[in-house]
C-alpha positions in Angstrom: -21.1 -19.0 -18.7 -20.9 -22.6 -18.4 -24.2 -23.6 -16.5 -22.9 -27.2 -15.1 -26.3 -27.4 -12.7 -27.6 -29.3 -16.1 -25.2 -32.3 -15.2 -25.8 -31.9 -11.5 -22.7 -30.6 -10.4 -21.7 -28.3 -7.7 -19.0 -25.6 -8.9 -15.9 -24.7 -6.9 -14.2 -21.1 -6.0 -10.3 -20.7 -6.5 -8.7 -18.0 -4.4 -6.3 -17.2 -6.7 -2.9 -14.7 -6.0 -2.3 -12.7 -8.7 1.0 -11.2 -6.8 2.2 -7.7 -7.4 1.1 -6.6 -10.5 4.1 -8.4 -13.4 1.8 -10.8 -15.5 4.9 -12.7 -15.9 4.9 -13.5 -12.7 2.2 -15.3 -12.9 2.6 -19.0 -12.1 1.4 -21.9 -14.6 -0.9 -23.0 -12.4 -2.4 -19.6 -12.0 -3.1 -19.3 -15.9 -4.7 -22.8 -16.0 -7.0 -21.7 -13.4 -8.0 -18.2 -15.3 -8.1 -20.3 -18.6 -10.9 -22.4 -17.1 -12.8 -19.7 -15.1 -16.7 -18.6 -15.6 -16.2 -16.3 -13.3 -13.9 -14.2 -12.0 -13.8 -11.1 -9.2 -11.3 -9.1 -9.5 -10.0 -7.0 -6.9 -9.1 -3.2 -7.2 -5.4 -3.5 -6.5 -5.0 -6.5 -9.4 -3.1 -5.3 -12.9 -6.5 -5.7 -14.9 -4.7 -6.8 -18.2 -4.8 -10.4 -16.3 -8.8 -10.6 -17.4 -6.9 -11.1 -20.9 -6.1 -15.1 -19.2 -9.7 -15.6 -18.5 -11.4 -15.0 -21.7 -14.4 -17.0 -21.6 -15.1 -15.5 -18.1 -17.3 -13.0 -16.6 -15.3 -10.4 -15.4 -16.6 -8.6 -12.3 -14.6 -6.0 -10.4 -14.9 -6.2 -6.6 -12.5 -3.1 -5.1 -11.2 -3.5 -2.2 -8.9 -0.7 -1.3 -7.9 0.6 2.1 -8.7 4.4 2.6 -11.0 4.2 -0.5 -14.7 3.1 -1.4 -14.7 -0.5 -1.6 -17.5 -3.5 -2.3 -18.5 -5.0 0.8 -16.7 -8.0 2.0 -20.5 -9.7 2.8 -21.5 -9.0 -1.3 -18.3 -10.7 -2.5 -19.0 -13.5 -0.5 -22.7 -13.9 -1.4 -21.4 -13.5 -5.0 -18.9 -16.3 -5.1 -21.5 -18.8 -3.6 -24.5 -17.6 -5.9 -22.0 -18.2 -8.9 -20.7 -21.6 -7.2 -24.1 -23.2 -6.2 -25.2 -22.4 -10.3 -21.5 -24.6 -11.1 -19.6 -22.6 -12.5 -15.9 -22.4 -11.4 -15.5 -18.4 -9.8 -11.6 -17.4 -9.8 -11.7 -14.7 -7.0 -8.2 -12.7 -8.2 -6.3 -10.7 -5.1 -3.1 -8.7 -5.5 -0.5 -10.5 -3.9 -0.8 -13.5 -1.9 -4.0 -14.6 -1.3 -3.2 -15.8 2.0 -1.2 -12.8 3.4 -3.4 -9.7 4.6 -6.5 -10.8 2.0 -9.1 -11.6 4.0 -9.0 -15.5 2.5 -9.9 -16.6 6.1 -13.3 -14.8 6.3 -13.7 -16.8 2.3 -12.8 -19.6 3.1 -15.0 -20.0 6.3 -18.0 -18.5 4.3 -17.4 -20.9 1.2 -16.9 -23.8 3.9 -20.4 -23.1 5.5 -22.0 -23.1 2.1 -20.2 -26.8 1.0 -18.3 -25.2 -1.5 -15.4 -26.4 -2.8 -12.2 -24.2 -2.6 -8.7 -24.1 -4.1 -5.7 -22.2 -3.3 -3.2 -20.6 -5.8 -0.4 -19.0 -4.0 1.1 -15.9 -6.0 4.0 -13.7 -4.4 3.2 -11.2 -1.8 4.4 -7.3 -2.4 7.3 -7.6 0.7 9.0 -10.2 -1.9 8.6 -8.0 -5.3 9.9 -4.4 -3.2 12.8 -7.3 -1.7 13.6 -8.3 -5.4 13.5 -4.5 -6.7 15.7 -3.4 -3.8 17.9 -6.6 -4.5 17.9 -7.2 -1.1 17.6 -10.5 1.3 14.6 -10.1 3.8 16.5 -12.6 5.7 20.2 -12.0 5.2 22.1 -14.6 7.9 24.8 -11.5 8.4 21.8 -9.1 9.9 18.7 -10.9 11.1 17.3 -14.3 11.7 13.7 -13.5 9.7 11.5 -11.7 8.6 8.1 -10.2 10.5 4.8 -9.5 8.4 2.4 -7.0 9.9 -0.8 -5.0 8.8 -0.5 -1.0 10.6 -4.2 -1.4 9.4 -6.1 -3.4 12.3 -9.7 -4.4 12.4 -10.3 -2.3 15.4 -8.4 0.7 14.4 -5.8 0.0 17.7 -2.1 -0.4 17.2 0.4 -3.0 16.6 3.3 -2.7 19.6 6.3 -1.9 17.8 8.2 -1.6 20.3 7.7 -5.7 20.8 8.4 -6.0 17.1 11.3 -4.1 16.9 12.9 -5.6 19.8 12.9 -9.0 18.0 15.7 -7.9 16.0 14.1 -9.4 12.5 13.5 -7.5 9.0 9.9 -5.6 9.5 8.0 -5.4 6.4 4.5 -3.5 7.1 1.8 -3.9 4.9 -0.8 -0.7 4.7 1.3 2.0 7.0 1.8 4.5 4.8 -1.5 6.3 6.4 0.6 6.6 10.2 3.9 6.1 8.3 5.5 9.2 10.8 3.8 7.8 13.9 4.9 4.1 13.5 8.6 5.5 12.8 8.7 7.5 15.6 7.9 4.9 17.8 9.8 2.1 16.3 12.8 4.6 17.0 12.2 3.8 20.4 13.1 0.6 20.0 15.7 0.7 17.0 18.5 3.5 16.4 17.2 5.9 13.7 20.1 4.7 11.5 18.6 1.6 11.2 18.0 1.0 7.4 14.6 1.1 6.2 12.9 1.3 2.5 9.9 2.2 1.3 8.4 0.6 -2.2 5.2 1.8 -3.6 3.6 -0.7 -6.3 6.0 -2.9 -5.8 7.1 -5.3 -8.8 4.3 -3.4 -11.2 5.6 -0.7 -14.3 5.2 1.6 -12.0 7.1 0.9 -9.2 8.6 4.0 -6.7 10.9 3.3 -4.1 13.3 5.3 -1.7 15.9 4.0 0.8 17.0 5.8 4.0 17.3 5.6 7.2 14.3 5.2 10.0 14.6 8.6 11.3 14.0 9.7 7.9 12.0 7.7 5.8 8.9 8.9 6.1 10.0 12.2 5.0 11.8 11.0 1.9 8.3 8.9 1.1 6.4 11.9 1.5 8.5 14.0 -0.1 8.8 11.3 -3.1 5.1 11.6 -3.3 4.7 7.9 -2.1 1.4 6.6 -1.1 -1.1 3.7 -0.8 -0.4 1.2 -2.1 3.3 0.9 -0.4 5.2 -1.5 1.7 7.3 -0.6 4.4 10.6 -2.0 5.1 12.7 -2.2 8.3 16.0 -3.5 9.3 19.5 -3.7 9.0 19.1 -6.0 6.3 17.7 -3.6 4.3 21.0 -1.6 4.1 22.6 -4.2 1.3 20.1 -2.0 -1.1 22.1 1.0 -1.1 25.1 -0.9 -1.8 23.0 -3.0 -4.8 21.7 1.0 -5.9 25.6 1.7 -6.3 26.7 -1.1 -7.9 23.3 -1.1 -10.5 24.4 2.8 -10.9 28.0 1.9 -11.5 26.9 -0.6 -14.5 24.4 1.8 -15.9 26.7 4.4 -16.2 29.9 4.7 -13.8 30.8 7.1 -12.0 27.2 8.4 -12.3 24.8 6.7 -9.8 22.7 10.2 -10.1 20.8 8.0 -12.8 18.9 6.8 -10.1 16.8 8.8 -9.0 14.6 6.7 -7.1 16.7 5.4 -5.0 17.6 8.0 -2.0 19.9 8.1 1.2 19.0 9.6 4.0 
């Protein structure tokens, strides 16, 4: 590790999004950043293979997984200051955006107490990969007029009101529901007609992405019954209906007449 103390030089910390798992969709500024690392944290959820574009570095892995065992928020912190204050330049990796759901708020304070220096890499955020997979617009003019991002997976265990959500009328997409999938559902029915279209995309943009497509009423029975789990992105709205007609028309060019090829992709 490059020990730049011995010109008297602070080091800096880069909160770097490594998005939803394609290396390819990496950005150039992202690689530049991991090519010039001493350190880098990587977090649970993050394709590992992207240690390959740091390989001077220190690689430490820092899980943070929701539902599973993970490093303490406090450790990673103390960690990307110790390295810092030594100079080295500490790439802290996170799966998607960092900025979205990744705790960069409580870093960026911490690192801002300690007079560290901090950049920003933005990356894309798993609502946009299961959007591109589904070949859908989050924002389609003909059915909404946004989109709304929203944890299920609050700090103080309570609940988002989905009712309020719904009643705005924009594309949902949930981050970390798929633990109260059913109960969300069932109450966002209250709100919404159990027609409405809804999707759910597990690892979305990695090789191993699993989706299904439905309706509301029904989706979290298709997930379950899929054998979908964490980590999974929820999708609601009428925009979300243009990805059965995209699953036909990708069927029909596959192999016509035979959209049984995808399996994947189910109706409710």
């Amino acid at each position: 590790m490059t020990n730049r103390n011995a010109i008297g030089t602070m080091g800096k910390v880069t909160l770097l999004s490594a998005g939803p798992g394609d290396l390819d969709l990496q950005t150039l500024k992202a690689a530049k950043a991991l090519a010039s690392a001493d350190v880098v944290l990587i977090d649970d959820l993050v394709n590992p293979e992207i240690a390959t574009l740091a390989p001077q570095a220190r690689v430490i892995k820092v899980g943070k997984r929701g539902g599973c065992r993970s490093t303490p928020q406090a450790f990673i912190e103390r960690l990307m200051q110790r390295y810092a204050k030594k100079g080295a330049h500490v790439v802290r990796v996170k799966g998607g955006d960092a900025l979205l759901f990744g705790r960069a708020g409580e870093e960026l304070a911490a690192l801002d107490r300690a007079g560290i220096a901090v950049e920003i890499v933005n990356g894309i955020s798993s609502a946009f990969a299961a959007a591109a997979g589904l070949g859908v617009s989050l924002t389609h003019r003909d059915h909404c007029q946004g989109v709304i991002f929203v944890t299920a997976h609050l700090r103080d265990h309570s609940e988002p009101d989905w009712r309020a959500l719904a009643a705005t009328g924009m594309t949902l997409a949930i981050y970390m529901g798929m633990s109260r999938i059913e109960g969300l559902c069932a109450t966002l029915t209250q709100a919404l007609s159990p027609a409405t279209p809804a999707a759910v995309v597990q690892w979305a943009g990695s090789a191993n992405e699993r989706r299904v497509t439905g309706a509301l009423g029904t989706i979290a029975a298709l997930a379950r019954d899929a054998g979908l789990g964490s980590p999974a992105i929820i999708l609601v709205g009428e925009a979300i209906g243009e990805a059965l007609a995209f699953a036909s028309r990708e069927a029909d060019v596959a192999a016509p007449n035979a959209a049984a090829t995808l399996p994947q992709l189910r109706r409710a």
